[in-house]
LOKOL-952680 format. One record per atom (N, C-alpha, C, CB): y, z, x; atom name; residue in one letter. Coordinates in Angstrom, 2 decimals, decimal comma. Each point is the difference from the previous one (the first is absolute). Glycine has a CB too. Layout:
% residues N
{py Y pz Z px X tike CA bakol A}
...
% end
This chain:
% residues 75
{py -1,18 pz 0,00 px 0,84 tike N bakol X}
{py 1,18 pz 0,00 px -0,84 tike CA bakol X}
{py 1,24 pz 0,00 px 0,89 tike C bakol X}
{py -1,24 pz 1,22 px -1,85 tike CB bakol X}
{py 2,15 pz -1,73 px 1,38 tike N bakol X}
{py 1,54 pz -0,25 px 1,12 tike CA bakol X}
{py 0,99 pz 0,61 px -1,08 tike C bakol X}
{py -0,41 pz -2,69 px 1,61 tike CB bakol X}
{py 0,77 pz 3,43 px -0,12 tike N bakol X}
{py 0,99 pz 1,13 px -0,80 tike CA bakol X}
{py 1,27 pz -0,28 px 0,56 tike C bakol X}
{py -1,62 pz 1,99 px -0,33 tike CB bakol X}
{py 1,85 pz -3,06 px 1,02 tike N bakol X}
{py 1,28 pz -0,27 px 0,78 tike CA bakol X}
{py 0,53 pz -1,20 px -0,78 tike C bakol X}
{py -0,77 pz 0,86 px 2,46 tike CB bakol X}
{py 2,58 pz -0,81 px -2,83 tike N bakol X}
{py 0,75 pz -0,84 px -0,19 tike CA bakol X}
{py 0,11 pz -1,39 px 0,97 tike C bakol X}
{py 0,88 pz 2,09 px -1,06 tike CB bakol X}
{py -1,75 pz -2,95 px 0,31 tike N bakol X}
{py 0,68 pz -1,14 px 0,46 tike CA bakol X}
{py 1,46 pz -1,01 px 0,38 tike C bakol X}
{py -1,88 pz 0,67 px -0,90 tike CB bakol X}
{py 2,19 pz 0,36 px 1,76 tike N bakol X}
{py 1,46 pz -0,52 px 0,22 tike CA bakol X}
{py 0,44 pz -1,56 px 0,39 tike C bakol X}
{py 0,07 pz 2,37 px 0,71 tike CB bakol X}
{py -1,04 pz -2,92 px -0,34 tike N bakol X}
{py 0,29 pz -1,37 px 0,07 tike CA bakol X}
{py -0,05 pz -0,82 px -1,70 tike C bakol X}
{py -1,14 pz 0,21 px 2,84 tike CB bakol X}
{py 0,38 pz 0,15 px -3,26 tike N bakol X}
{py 0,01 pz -0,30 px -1,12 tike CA bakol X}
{py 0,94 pz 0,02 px -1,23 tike C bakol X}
{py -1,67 pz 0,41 px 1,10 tike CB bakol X}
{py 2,10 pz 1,15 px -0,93 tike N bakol X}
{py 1,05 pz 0,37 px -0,66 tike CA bakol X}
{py 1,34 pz -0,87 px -0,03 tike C bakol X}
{py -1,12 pz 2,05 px 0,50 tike CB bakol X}
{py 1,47 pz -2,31 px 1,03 tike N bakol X}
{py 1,07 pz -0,42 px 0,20 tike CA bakol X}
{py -0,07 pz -1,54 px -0,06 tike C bakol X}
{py 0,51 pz 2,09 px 1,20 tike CB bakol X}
{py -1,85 pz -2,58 px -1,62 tike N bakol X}
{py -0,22 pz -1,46 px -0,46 tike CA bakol X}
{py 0,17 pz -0,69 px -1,71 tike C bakol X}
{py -1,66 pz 0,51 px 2,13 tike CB bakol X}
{py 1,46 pz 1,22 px -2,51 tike N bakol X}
{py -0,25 pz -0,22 px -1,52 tike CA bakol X}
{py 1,92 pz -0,01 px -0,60 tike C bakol X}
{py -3,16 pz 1,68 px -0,20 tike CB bakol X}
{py 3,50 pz -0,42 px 1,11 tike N bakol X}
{py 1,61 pz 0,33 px -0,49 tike CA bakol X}
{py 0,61 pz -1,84 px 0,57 tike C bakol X}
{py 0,39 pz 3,73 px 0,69 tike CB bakol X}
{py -0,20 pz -4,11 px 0,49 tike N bakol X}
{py 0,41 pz -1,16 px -0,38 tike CA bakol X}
{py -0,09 pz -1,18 px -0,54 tike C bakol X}
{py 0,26 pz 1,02 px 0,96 tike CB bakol X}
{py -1,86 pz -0,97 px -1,72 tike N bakol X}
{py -0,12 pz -1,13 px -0,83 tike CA bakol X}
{py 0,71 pz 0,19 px -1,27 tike C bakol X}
{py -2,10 pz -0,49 px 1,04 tike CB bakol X}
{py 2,15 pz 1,76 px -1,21 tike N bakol X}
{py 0,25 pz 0,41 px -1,58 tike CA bakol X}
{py 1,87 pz -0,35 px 0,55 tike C bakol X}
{py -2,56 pz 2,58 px -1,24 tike CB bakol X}
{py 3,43 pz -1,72 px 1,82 tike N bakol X}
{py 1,07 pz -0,39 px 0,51 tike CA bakol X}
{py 0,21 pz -1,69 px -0,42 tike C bakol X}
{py -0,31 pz 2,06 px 1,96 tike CB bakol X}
{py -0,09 pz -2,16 px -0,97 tike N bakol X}
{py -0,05 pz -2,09 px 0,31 tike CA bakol X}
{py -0,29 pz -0,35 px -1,75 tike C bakol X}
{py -1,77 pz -0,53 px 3,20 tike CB bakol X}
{py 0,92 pz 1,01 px -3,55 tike N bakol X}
{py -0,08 pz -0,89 px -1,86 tike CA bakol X}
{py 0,60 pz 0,63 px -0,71 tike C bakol X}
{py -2,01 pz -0,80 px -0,24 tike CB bakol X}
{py 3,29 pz 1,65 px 0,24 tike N bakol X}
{py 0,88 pz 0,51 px -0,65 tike CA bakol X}
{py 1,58 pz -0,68 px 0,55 tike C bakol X}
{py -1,84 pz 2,23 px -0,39 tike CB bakol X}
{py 1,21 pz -3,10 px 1,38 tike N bakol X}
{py 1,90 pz -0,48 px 0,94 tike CA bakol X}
{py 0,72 pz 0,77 px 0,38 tike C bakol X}
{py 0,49 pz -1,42 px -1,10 tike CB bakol X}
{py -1,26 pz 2,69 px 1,57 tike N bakol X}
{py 1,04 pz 0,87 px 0,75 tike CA bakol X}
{py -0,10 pz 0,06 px 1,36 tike C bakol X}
{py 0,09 pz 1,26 px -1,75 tike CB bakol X}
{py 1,00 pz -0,99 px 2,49 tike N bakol X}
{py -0,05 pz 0,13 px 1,75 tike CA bakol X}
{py -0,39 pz 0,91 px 0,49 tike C bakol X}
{py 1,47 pz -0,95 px 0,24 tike CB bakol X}
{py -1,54 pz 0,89 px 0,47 tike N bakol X}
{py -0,11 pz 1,57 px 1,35 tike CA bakol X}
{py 1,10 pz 0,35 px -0,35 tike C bakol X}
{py -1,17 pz -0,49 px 2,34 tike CB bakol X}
{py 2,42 pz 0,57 px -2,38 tike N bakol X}
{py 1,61 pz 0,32 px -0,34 tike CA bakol X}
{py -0,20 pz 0,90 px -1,03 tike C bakol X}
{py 1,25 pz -2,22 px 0,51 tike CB bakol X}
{py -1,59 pz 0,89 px -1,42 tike N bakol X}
{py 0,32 pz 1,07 px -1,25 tike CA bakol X}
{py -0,87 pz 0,79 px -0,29 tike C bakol X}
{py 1,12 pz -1,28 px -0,96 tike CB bakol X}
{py -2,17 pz 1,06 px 1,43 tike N bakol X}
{py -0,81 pz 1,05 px -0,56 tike CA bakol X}
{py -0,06 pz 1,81 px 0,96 tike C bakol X}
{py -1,54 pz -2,67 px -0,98 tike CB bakol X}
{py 1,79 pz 2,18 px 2,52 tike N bakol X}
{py 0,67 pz 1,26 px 0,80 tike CA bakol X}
{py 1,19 pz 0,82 px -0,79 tike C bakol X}
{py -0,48 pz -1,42 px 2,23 tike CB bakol X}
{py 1,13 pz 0,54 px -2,32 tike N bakol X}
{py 1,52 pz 0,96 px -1,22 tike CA bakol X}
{py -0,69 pz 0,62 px -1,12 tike C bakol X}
{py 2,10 pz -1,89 px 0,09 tike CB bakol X}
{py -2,53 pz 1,33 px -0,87 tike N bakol X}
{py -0,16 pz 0,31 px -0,57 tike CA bakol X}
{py -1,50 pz 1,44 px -0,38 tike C bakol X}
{py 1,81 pz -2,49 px 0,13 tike CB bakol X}
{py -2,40 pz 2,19 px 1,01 tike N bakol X}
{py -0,57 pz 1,42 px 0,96 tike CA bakol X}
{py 0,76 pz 0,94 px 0,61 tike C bakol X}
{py -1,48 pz -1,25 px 0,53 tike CB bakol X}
{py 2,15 pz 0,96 px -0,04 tike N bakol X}
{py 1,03 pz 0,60 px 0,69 tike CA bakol X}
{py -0,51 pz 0,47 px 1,66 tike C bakol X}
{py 0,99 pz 0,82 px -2,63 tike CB bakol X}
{py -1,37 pz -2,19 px 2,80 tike N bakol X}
{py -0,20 pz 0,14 px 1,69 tike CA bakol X}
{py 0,35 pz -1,21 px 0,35 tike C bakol X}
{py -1,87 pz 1,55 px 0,30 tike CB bakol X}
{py 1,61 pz -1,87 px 0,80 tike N bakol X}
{py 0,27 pz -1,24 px 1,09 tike CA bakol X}
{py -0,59 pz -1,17 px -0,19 tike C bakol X}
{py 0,17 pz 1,44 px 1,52 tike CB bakol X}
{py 0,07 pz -2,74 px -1,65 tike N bakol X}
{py -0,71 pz -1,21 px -0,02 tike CA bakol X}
{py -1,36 pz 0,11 px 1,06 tike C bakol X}
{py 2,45 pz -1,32 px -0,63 tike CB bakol X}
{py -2,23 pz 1,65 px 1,49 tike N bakol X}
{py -0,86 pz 0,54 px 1,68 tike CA bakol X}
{py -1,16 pz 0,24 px -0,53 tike C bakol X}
{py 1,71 pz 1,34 px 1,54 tike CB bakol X}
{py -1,24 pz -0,17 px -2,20 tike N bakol X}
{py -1,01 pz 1,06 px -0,65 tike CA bakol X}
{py -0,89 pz -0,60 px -1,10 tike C bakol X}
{py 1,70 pz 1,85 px 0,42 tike CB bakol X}
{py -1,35 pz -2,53 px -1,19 tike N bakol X}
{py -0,78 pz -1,07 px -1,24 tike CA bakol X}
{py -0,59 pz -0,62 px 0,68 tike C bakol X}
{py 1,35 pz -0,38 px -1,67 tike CB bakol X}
{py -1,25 pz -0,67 px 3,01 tike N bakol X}
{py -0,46 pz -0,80 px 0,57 tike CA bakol X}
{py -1,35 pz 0,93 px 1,06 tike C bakol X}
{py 2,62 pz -1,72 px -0,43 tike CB bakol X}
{py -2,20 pz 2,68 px 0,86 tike N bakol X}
{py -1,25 pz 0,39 px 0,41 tike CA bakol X}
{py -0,95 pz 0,78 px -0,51 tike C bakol X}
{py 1,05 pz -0,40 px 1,37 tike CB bakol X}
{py -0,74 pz 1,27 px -2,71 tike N bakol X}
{py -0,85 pz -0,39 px -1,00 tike CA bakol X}
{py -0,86 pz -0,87 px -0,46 tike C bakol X}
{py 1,25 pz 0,85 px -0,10 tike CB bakol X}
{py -0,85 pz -2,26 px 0,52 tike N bakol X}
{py -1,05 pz -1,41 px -0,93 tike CA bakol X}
{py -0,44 pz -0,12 px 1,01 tike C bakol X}
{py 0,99 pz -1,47 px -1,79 tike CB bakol X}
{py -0,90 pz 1,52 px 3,11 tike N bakol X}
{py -0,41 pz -0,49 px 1,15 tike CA bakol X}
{py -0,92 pz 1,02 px 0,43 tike C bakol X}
{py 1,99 pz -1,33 px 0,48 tike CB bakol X}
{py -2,51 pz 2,20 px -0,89 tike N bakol X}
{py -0,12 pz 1,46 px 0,81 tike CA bakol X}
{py 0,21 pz 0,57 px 0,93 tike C bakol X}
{py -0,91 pz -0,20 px -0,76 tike CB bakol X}
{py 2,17 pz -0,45 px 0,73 tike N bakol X}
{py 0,76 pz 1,27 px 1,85 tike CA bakol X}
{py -0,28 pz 1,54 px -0,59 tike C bakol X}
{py 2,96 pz -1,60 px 1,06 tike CB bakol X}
{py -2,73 pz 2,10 px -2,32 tike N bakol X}
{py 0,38 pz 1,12 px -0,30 tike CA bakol X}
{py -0,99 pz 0,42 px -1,22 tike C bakol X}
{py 2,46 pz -0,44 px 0,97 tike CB bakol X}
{py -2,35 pz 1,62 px -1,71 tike N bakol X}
{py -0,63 pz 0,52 px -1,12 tike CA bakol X}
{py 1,29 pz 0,58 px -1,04 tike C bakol X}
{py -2,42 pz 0,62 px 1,56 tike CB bakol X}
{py 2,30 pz -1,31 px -2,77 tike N bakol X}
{py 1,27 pz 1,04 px -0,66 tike CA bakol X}
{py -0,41 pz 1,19 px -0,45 tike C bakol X}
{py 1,16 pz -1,72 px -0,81 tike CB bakol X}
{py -0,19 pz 2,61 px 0,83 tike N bakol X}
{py -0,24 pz 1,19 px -0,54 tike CA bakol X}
{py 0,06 pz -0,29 px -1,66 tike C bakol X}
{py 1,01 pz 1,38 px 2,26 tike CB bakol X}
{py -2,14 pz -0,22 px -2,96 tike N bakol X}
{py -0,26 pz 0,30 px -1,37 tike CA bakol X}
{py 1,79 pz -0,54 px -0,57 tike C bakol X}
{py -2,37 pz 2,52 px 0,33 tike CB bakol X}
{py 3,14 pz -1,88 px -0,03 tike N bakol X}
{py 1,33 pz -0,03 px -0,69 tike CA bakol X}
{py 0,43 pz -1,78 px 0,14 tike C bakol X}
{py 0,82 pz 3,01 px 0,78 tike CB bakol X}
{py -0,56 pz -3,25 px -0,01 tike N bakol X}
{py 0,09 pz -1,93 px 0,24 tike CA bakol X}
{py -1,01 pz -0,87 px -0,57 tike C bakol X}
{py 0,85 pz 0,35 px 2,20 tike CB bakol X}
{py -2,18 pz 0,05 px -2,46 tike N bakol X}
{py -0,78 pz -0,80 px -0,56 tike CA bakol X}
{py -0,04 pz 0,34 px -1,37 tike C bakol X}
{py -1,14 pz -0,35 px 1,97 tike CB bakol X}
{py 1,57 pz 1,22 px -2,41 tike N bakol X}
{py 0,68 pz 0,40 px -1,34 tike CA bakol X}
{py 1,37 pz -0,71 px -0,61 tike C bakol X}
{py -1,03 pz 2,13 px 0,78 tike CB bakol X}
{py 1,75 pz -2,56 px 0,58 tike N bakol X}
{py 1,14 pz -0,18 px -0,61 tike CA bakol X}
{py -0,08 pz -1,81 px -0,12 tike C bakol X}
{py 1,40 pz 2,57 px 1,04 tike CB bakol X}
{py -2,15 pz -3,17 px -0,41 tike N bakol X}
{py -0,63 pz -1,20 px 0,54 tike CA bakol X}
{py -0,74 pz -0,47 px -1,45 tike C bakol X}
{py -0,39 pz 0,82 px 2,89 tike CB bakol X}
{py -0,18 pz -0,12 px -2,82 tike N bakol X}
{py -1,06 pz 0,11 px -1,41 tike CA bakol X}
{py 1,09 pz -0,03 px -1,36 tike C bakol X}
{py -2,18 pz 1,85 px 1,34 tike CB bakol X}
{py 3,04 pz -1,24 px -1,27 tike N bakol X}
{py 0,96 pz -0,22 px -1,19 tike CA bakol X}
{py 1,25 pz -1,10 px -0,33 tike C bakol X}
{py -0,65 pz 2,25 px 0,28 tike CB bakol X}
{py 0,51 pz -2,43 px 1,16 tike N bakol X}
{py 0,98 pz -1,12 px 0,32 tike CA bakol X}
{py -0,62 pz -1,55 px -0,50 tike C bakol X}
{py 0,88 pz 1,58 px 2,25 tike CB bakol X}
{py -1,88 pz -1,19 px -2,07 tike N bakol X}
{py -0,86 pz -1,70 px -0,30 tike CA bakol X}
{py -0,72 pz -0,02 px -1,21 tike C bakol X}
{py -0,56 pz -0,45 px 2,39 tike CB bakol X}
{py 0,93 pz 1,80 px -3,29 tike N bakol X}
{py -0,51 pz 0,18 px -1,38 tike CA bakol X}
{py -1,76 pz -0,01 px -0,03 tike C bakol X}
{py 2,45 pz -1,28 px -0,93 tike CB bakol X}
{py -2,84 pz 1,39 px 1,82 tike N bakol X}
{py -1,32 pz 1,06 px 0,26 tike CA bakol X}
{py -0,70 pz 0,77 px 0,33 tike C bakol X}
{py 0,23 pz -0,75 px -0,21 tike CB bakol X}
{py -1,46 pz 1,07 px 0,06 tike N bakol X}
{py -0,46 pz 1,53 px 0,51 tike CA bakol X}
{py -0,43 pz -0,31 px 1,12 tike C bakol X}
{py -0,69 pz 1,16 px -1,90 tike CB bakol X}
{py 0,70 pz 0,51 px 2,55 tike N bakol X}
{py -0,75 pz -0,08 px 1,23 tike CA bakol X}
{py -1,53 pz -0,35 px -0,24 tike C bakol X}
{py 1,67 pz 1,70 px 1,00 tike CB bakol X}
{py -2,12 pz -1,63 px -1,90 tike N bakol X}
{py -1,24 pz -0,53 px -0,46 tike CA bakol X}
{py -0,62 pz -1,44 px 0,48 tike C bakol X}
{py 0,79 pz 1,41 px -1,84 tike CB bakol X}
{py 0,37 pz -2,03 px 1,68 tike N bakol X}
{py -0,37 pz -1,32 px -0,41 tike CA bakol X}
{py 0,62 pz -0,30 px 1,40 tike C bakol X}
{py -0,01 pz -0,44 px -2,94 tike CB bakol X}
{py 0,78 pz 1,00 px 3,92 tike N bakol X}
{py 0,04 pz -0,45 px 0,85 tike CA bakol X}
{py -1,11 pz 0,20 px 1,49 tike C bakol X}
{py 2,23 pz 0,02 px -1,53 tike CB bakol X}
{py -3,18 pz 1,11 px 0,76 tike N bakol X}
{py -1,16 pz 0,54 px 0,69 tike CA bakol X}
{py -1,23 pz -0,06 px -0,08 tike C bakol X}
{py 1,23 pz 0,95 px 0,09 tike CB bakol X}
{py -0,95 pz -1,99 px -1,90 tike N bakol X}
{py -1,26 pz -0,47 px -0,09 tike CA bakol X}
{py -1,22 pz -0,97 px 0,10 tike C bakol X}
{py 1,25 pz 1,08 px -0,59 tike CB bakol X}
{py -1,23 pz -1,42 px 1,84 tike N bakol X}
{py -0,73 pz -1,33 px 0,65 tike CA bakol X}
{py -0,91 pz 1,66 px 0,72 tike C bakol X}
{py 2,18 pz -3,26 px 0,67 tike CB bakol X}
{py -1,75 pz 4,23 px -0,74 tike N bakol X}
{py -0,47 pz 0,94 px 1,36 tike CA bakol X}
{py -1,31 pz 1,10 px -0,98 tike C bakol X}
{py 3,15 pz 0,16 px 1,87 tike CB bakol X}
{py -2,94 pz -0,50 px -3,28 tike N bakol X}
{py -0,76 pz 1,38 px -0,65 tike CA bakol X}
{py -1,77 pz -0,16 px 0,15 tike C bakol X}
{py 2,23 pz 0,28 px -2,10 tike CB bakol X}
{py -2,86 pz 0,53 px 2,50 tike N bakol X}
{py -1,49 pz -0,30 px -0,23 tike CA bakol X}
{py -0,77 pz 0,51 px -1,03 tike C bakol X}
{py 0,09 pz -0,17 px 2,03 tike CB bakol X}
{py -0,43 pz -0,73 px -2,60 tike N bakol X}
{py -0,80 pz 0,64 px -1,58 tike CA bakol X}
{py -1,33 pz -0,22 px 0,13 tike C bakol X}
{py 1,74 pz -0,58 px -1,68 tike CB bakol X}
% end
């Protein structure tokens, strides 16, 4: 069983969903309230967001963290 966040993944799923909504790295950092940098190494996996950013990420793009984690659930 895998108990570890797929962070590459994650940050593959947040910019597809991003990208098919027409939003940027820009706007969607502002509207997080962090750095373009920071969005970008997120999708890329330079980095891991914290619970609070992938919350705010998640609301920004009008979905759940669910659905942005769910390529990862094992049933």
């Amino acid at each position: 069983m895998r108990n570890e966040v797929d962070y590459k993944a994650l940050g593959l799923r947040i910019k597809e969903v991003r990208q098919g909504k027409g939003m940027t790295q820009d706007f969607l950092a502002e509207a997080v309230g962090c750095n373009t940098s920071h969005i970008s190494n997120i999708e890329n996996n330079y980095t891991k967001p914290s619970l609070n950013v992938l919350l705010a990420i998640a609301n920004t793009l009008q979905t759940s963290i669910d659905y942005l984690l769910s390529n990862q659930y094992q049933g």
